[in-house]
BALOBA-1460 file (C-alpha; in Angstrom, 3 decimals):
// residues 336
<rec num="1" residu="x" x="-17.575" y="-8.390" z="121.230"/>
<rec num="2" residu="x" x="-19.336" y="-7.798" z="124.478"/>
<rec num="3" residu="x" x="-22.771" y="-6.073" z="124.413"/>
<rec num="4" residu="x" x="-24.682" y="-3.648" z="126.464"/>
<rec num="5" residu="x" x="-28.722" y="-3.150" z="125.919"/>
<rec num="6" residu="x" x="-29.325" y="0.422" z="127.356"/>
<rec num="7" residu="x" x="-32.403" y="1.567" z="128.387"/>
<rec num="8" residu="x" x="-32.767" y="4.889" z="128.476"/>
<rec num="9" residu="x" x="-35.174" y="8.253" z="127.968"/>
<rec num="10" residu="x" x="-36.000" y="10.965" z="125.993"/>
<rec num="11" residu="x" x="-35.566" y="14.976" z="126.640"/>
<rec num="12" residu="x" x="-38.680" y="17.331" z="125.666"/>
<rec num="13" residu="x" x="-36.460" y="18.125" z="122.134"/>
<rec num="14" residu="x" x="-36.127" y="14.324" z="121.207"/>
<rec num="15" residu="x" x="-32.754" y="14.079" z="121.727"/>
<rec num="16" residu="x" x="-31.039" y="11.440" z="124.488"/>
<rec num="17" residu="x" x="-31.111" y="12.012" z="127.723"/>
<rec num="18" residu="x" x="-28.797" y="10.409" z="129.739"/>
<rec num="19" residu="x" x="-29.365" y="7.434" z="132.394"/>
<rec num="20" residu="x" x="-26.516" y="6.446" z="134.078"/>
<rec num="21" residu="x" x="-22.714" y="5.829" z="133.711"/>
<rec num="22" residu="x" x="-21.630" y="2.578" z="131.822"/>
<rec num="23" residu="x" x="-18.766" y="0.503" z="132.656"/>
<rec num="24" residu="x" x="-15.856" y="0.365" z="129.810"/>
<rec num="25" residu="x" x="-16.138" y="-1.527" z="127.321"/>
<rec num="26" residu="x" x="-14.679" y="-1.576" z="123.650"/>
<rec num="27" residu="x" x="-17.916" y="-1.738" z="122.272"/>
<rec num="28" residu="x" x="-21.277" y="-0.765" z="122.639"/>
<rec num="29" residu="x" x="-24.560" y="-1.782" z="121.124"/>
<rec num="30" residu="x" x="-27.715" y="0.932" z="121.548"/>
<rec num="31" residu="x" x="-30.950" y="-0.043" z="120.807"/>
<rec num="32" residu="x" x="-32.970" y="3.248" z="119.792"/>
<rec num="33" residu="x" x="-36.073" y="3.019" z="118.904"/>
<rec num="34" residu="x" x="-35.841" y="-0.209" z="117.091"/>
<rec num="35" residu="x" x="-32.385" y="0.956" z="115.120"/>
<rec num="36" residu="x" x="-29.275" y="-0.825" z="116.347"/>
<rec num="37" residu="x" x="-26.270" y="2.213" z="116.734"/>
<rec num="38" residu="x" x="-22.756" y="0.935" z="116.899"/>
<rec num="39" residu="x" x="-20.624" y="3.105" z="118.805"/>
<rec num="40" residu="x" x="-16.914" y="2.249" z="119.581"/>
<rec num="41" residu="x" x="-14.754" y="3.954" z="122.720"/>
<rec num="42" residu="x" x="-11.713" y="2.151" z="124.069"/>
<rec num="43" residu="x" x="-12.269" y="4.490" z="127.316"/>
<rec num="44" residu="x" x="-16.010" y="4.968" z="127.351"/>
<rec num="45" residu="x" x="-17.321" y="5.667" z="130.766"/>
<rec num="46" residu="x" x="-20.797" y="7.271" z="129.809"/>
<rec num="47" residu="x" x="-23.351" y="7.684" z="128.063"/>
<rec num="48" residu="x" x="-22.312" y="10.809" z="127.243"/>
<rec num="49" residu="x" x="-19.112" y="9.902" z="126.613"/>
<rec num="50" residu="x" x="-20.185" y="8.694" z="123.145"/>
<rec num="51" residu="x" x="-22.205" y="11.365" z="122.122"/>
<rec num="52" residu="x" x="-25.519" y="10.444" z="122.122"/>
<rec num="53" residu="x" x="-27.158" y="13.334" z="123.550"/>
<rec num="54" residu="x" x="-26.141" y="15.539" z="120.853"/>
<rec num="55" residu="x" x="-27.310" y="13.567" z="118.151"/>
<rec num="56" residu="x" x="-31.640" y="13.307" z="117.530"/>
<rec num="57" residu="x" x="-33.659" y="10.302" z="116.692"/>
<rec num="58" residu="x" x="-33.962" y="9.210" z="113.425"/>
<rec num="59" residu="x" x="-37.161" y="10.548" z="111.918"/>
<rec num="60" residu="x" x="-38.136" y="6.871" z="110.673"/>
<rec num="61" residu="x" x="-36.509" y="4.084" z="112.788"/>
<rec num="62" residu="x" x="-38.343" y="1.421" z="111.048"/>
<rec num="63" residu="x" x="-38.926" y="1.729" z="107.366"/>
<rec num="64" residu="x" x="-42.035" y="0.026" z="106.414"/>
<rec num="65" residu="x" x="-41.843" y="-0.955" z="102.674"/>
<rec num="66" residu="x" x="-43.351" y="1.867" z="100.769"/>
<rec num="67" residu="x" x="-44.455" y="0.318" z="97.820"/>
<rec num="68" residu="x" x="-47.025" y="-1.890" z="99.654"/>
<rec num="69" residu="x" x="-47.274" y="-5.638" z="99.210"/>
<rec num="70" residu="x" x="-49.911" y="-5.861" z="96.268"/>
<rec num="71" residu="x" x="-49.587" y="-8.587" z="93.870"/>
<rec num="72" residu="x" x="-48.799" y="-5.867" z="90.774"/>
<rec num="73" residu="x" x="-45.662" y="-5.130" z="93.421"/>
<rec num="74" residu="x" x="-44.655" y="-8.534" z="94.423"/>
<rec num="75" residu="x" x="-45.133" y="-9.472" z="90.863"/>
<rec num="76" residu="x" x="-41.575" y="-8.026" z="89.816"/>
<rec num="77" residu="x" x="-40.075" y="-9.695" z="93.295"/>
<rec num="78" residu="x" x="-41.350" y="-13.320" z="91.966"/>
<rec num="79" residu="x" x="-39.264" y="-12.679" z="89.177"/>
<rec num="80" residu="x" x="-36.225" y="-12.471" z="90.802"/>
<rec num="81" residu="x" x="-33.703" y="-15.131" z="90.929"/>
<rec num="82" residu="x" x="-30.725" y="-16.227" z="93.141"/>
<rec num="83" residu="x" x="-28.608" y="-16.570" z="89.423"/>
<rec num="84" residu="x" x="-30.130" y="-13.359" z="88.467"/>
<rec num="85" residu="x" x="-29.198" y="-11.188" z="91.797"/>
<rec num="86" residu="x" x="-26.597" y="-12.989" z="93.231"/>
<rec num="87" residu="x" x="-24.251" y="-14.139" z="90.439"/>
<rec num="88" residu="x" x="-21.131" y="-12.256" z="91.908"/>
<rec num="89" residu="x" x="-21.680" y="-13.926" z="95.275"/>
<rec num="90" residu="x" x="-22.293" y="-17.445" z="94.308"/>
<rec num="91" residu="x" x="-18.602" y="-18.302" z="93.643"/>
<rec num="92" residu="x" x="-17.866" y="-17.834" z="97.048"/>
<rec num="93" residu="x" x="-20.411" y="-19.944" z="98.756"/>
<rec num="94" residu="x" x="-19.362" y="-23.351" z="100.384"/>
<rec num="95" residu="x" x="-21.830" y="-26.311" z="100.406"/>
<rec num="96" residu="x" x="-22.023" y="-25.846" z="104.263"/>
<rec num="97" residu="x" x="-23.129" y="-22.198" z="104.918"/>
<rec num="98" residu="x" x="-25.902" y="-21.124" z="106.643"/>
<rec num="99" residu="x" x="-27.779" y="-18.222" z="104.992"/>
<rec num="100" residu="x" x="-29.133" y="-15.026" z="105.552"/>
<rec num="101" residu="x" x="-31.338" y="-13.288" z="103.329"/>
<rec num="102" residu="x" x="-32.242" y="-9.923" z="104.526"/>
<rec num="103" residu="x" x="-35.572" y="-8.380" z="103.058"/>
<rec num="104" residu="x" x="-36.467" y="-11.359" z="101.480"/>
<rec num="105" residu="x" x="-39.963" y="-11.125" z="100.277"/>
<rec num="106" residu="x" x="-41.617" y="-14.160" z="98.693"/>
<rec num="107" residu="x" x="-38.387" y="-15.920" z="99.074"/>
<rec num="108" residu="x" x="-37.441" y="-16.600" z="95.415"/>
<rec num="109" residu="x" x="-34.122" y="-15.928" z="96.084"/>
<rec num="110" residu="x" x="-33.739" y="-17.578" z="99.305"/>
<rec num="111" residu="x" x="-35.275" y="-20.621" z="97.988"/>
<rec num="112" residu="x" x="-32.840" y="-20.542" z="94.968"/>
<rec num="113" residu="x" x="-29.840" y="-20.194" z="97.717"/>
<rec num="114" residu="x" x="-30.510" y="-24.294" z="99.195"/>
<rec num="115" residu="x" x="-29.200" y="-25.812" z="96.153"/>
<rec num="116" residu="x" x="-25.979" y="-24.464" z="96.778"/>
<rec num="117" residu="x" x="-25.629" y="-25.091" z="100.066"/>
<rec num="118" residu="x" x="-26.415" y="-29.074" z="100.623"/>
<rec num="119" residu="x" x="-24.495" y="-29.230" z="103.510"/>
<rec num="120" residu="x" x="-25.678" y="-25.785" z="105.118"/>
<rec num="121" residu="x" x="-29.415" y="-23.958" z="106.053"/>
<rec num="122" residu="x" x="-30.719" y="-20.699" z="104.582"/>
<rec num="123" residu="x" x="-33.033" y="-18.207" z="106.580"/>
<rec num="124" residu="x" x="-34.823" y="-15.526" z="104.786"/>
<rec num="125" residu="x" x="-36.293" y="-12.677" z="106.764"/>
<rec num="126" residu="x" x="-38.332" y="-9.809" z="106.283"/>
<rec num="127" residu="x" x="-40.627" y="-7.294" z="107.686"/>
<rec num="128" residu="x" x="-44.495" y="-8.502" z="106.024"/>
<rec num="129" residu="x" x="-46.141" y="-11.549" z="107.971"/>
<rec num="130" residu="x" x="-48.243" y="-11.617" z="104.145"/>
<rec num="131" residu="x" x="-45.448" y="-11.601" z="101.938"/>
<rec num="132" residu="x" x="-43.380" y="-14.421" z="104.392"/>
<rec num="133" residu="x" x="-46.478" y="-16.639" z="104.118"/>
<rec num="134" residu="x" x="-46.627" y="-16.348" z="100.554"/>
<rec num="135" residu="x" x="-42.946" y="-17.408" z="100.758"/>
<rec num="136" residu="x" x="-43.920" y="-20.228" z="102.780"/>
<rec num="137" residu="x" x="-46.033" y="-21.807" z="100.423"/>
<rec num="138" residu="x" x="-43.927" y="-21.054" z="97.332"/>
<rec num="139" residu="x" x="-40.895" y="-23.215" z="99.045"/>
<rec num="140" residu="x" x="-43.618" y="-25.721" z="100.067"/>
<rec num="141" residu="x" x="-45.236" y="-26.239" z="96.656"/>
<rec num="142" residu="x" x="-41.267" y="-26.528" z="95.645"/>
<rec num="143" residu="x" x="-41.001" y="-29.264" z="97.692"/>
<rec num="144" residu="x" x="-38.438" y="-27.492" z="100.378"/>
<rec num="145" residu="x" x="-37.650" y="-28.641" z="103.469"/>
<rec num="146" residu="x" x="-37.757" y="-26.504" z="106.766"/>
<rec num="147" residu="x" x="-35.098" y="-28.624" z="107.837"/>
<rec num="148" residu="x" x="-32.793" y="-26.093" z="105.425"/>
<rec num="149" residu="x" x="-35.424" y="-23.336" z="104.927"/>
<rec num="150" residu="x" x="-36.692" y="-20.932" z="107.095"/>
<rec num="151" residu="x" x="-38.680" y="-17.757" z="107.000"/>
<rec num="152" residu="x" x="-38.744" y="-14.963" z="109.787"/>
<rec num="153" residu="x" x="-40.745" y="-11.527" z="110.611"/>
<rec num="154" residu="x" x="-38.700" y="-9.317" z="111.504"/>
<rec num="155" residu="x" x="-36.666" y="-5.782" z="110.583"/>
<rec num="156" residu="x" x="-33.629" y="-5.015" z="109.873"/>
<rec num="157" residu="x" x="-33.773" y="-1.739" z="111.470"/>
<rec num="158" residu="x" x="-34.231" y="-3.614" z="114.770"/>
<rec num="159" residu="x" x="-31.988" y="-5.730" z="116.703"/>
<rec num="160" residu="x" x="-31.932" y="-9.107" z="114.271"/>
<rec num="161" residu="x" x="-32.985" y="-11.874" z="116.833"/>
<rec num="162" residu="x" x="-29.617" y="-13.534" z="115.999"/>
<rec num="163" residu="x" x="-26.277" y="-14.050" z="117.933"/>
<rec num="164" residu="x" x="-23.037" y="-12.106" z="116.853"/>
<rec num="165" residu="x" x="-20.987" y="-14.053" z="114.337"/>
<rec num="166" residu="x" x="-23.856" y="-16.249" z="113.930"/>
<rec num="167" residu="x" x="-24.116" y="-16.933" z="109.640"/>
<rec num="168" residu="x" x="-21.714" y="-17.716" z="106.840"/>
<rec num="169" residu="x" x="-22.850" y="-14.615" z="104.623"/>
<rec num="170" residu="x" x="-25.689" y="-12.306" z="104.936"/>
<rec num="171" residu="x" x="-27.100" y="-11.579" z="101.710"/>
<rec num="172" residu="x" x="-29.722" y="-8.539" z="100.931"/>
<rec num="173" residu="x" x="-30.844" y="-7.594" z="97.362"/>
<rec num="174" residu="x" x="-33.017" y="-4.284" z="96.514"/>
<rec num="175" residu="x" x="-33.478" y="-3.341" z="100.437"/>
<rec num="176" residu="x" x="-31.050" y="-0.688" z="100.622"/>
<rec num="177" residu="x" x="-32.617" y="1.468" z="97.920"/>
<rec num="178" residu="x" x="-35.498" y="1.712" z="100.146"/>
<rec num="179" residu="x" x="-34.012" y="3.066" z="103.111"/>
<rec num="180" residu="x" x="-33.618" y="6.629" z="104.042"/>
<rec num="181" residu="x" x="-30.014" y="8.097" z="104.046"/>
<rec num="182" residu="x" x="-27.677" y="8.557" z="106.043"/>
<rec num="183" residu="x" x="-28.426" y="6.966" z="108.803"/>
<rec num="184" residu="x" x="-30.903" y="3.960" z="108.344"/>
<rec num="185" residu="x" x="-28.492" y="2.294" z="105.575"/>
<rec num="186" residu="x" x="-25.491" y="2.458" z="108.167"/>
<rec num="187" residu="x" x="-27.578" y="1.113" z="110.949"/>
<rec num="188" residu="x" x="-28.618" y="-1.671" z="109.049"/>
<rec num="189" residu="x" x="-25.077" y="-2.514" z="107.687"/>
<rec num="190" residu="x" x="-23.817" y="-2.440" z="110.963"/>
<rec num="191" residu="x" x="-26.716" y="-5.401" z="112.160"/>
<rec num="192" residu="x" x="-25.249" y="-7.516" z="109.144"/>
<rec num="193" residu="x" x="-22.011" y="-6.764" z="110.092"/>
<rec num="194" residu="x" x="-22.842" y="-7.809" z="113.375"/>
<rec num="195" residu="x" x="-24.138" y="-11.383" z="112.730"/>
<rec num="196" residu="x" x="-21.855" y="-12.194" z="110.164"/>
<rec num="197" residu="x" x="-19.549" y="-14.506" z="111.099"/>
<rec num="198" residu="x" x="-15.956" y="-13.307" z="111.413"/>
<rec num="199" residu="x" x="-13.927" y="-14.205" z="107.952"/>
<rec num="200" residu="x" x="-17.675" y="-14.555" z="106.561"/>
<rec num="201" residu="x" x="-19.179" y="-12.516" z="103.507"/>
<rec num="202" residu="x" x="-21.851" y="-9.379" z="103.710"/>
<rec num="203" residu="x" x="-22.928" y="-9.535" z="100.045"/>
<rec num="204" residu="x" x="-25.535" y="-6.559" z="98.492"/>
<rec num="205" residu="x" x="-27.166" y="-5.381" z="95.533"/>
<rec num="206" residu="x" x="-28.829" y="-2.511" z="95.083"/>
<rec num="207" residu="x" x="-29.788" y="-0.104" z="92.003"/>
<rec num="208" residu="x" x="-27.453" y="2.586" z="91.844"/>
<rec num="209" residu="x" x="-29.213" y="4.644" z="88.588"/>
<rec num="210" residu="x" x="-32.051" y="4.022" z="86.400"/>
<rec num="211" residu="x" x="-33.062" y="5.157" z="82.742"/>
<rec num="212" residu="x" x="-35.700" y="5.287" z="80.640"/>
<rec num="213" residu="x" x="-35.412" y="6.008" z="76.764"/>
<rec num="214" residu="x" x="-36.432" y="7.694" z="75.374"/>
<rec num="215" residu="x" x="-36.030" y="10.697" z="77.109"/>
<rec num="216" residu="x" x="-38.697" y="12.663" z="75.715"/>
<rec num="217" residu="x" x="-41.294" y="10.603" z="77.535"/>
<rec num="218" residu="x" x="-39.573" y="12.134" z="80.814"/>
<rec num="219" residu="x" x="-39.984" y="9.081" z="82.945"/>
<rec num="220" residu="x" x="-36.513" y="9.472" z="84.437"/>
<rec num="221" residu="x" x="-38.347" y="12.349" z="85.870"/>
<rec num="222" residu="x" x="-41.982" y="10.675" z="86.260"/>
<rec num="223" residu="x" x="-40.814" y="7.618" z="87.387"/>
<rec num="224" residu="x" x="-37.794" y="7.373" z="88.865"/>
<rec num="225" residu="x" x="-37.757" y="10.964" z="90.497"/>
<rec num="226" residu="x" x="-41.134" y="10.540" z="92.121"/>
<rec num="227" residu="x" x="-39.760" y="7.041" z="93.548"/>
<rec num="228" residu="x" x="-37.192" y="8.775" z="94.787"/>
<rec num="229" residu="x" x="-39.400" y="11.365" z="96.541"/>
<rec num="230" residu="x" x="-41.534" y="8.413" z="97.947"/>
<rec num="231" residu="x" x="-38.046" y="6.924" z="99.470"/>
<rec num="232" residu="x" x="-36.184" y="9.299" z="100.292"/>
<rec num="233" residu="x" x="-38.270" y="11.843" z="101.812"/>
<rec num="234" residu="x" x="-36.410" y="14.709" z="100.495"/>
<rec num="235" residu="x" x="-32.802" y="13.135" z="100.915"/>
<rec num="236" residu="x" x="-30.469" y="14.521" z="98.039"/>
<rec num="237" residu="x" x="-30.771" y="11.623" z="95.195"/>
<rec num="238" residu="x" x="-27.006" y="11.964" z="95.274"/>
<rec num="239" residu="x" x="-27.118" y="10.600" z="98.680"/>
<rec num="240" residu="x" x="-28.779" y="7.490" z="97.716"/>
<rec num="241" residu="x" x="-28.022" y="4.050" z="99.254"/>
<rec num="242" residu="x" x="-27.398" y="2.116" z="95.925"/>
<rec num="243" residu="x" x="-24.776" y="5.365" z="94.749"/>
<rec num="244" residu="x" x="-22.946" y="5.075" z="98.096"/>
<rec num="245" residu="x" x="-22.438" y="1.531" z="99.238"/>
<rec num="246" residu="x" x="-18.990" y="1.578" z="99.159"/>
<rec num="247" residu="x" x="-18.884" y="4.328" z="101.658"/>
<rec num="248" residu="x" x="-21.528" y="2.256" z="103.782"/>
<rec num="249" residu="x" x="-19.469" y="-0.940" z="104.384"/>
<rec num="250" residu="x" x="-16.811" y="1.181" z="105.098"/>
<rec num="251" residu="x" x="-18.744" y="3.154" z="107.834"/>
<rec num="252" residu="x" x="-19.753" y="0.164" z="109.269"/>
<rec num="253" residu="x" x="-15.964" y="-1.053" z="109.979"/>
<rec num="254" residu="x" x="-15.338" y="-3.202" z="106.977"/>
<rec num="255" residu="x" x="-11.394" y="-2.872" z="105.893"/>
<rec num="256" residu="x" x="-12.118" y="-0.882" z="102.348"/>
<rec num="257" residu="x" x="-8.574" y="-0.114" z="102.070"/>
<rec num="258" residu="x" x="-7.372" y="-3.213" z="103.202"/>
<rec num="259" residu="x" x="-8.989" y="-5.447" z="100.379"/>
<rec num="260" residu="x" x="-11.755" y="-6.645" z="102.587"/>
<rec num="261" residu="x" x="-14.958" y="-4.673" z="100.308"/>
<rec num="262" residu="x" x="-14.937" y="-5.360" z="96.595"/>
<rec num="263" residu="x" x="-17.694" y="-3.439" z="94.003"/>
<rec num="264" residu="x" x="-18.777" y="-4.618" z="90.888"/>
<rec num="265" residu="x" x="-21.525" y="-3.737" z="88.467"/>
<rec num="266" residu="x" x="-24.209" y="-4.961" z="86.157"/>
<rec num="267" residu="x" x="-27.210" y="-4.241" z="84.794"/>
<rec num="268" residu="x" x="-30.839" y="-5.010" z="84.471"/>
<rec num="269" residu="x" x="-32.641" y="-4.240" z="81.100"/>
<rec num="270" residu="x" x="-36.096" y="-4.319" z="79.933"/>
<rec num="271" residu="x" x="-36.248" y="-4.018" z="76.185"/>
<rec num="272" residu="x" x="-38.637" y="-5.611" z="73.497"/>
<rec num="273" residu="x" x="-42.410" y="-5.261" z="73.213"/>
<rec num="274" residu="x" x="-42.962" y="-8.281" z="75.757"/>
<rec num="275" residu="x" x="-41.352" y="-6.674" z="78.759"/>
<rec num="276" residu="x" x="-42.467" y="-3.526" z="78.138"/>
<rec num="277" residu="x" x="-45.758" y="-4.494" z="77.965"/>
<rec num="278" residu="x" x="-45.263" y="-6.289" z="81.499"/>
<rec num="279" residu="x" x="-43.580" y="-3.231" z="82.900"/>
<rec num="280" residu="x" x="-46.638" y="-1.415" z="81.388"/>
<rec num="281" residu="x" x="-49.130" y="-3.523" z="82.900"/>
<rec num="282" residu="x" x="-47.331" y="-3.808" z="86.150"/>
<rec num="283" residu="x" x="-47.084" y="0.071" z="86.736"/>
<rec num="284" residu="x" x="-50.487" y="0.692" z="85.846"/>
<rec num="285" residu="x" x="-51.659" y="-1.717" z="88.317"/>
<rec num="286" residu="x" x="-49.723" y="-0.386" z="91.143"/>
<rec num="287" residu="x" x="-50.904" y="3.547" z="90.139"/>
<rec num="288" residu="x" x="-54.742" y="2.500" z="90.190"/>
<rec num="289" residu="x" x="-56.910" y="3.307" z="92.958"/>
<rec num="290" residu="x" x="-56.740" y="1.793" z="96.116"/>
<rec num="291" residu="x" x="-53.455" y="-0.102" z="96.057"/>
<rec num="292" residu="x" x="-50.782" y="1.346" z="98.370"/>
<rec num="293" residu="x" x="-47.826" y="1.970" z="95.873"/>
<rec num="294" residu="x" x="-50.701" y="5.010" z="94.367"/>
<rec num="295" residu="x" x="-50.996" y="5.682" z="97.879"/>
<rec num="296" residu="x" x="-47.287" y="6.461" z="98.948"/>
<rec num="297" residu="x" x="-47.121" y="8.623" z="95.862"/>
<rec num="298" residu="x" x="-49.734" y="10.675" z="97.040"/>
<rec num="299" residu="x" x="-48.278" y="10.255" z="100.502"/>
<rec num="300" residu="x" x="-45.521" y="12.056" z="99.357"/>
<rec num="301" residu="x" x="-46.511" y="14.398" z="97.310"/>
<rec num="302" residu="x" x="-46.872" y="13.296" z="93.858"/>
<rec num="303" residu="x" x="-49.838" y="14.929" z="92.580"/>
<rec num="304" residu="x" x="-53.434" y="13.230" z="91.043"/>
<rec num="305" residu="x" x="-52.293" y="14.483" z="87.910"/>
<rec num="306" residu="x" x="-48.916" y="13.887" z="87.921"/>
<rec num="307" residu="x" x="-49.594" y="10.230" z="88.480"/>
<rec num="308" residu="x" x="-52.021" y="10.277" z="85.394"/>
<rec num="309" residu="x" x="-48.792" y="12.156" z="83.218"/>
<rec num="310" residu="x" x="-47.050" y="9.050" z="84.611"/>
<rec num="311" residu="x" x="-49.223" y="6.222" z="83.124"/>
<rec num="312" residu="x" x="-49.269" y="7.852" z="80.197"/>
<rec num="313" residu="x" x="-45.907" y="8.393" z="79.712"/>
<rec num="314" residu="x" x="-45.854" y="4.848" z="80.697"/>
<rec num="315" residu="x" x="-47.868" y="3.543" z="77.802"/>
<rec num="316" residu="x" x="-46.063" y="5.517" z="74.717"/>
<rec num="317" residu="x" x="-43.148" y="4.138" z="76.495"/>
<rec num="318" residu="x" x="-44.585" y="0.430" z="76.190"/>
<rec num="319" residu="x" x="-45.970" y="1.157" z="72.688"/>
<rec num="320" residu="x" x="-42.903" y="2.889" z="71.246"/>
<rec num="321" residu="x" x="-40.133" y="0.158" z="69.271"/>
<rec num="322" residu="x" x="-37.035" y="0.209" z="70.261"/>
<rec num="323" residu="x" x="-37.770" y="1.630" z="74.247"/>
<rec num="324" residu="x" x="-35.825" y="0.630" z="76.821"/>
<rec num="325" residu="x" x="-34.860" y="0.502" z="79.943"/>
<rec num="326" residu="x" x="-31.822" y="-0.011" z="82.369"/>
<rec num="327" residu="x" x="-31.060" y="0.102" z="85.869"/>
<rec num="328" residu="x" x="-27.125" y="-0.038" z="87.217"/>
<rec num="329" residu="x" x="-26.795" y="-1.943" z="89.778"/>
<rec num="330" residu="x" x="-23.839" y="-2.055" z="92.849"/>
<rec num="331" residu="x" x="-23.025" y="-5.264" z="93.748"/>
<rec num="332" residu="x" x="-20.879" y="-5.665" z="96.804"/>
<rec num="333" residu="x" x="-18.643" y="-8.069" z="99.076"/>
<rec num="334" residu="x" x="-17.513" y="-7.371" z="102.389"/>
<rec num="335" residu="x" x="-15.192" y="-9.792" z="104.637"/>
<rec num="336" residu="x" x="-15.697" y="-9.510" z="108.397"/>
């Protein structure tokens, strides 16, 4: 695939303007404002040609986490596993792969992919300098070398500072749900697709609903519909990443039809008076003063006193036997 870096300018109404003819090629890579468009014409001759000066900008070309980086936040990420996120991908890795962890935060999961690759290297990126150097010293204190272990700053909304065809599988787990729909999840597929080697695996996993019960505490409306404000800035919830992967890999040029793209399903449950009491503790921290996941709430909306509803439906929840909760989650594999 031969690529083109255009530079180019914006009209008074934020859409493209146009800054020159190309010469024809099958494919085209456009940087925009840090998001990497793929746009494919067998007889492109301009810019034009492909449409880009009818379509605008993406409100948000680089998604900063909302949640914030506290340690009530990264507290659930530490808890994460490579068995526990990636079980339907690790029958297909070979000893020799190299890696790529997208949105990898304190690296739990990247850390956990080096014993199953003795042969190979594993890179985990993501977009916080503080949460990579926590991830630093976690592989460290693990005894890791960075001869097979790497960590990177950088976003997947941007360019990936990586070849085409460059790793074995690219891996991402939980970073879709935070991206704004339509069009930063199909930018972002389209960078994995792009440095993922050709016969190699894009693997993701991403919550596609979430419950609380029991439902008179009305945290699937507390909790998980004022995430879903916070995320998706006013995005239908039916147009959610996690609910719509399938149609993602596909609009990224994976073969759906062709048995290339397989979905699965499982689930992650909190249940018992142990984990509800972490949940608990965990939401309460991040809905206190001062830490930024409080702050994106109000950010978007969420009100001083809806927050307070929140912990306290929060807390029956904890305190109530037999509460539970469950979150479906897509789990996908797509051959180049």
């Amino acid at each position: 695939m031969r690529q083109l870096l255009i530079i180019h300018t914006l009209s008074r109404d934020g859409r493209h303007a146009e800054t020159g003819r190309l010469r024809s090629y099958r494919t085209y890579m456009v940087s925009t404002y840090g998001i990497s468009l793929l746009y494919t014409s067998p007889e492109c001759t301009s810019l034009s040609a492909l449409g880009l000066f009818t379509r605008p900008i993406v409100e948000s070309a680089m998604p900063r986490y909302t949640q914030g980086h506290s340690a009530h936040t990264t507290a659930t990420h530490q808890r994460r596993t490579v068995e526990g996120e990636a079980a339907f991908l690790l029958p297909h890795i070979k000893p020799s792969d190299y890696i790529l962890d997208l949105g990898c935060g304190p690296g739990t999961i990247t850390s956990g992919f080096v014993k199953y690759v003795p042969q190979g290297r594993v890179v985990g990126v993501d977009n916080s300098a503080a949460v990579l150097q926590k991830a630093r010293s976690m592989a460290s204190e693990a005894g890791i070398s960075q001869d097979v272990l790497t960590f990177s700053e950088c976003d997947i909304l941007q360019t990936l500072p990586y070849e085409d065809n460059t790793f074995d599988i690219v891996f991402s787990s939980q970073v879709f749900g935070h991206m704004v729909p339509p069009d930063q999840p199909r930018a972002a597929m389209l960078e994995m697709r792009r440095v993922v080697k050709r016969g190699g695996i894009v693997a993701s996993r991403d919550a596609a609903f979430q419950h609380f019960y029991p439902e008179r505490l009305e945290l699937d409306r507390l909790w998980v519909g004022n995430m879903n404000r916070v995320i998706y800035r006013g995005a239908p919830a039916e147009d959610a990443p996690g609910k719509n992967m399938l149609a993602i890999f596909r609009q990224a040029g994976f073969d759906v039809d062709g048995g290339k793209v397989e979905i699965g399903a499982s689930s992650t449950v909190h249940s018992g008076s142990d984990q509800r009491a972490w949940l608990a503790a965990r939401a309460a921290g991040q809905l206190k003063e001062g830490d930024p996941f409080r702050q994106s709430w109000l950010d978007a909306g969420v009100s001083k006193s809806e927050i307070d509803e929140t912990l306290q439906a929060i807390r029956q929840w904890s305190e109530t036997e037999d509460a539970w909760f469950a979150a479906f989650q897509c789990e996908m594999l797509g051959w180049k």
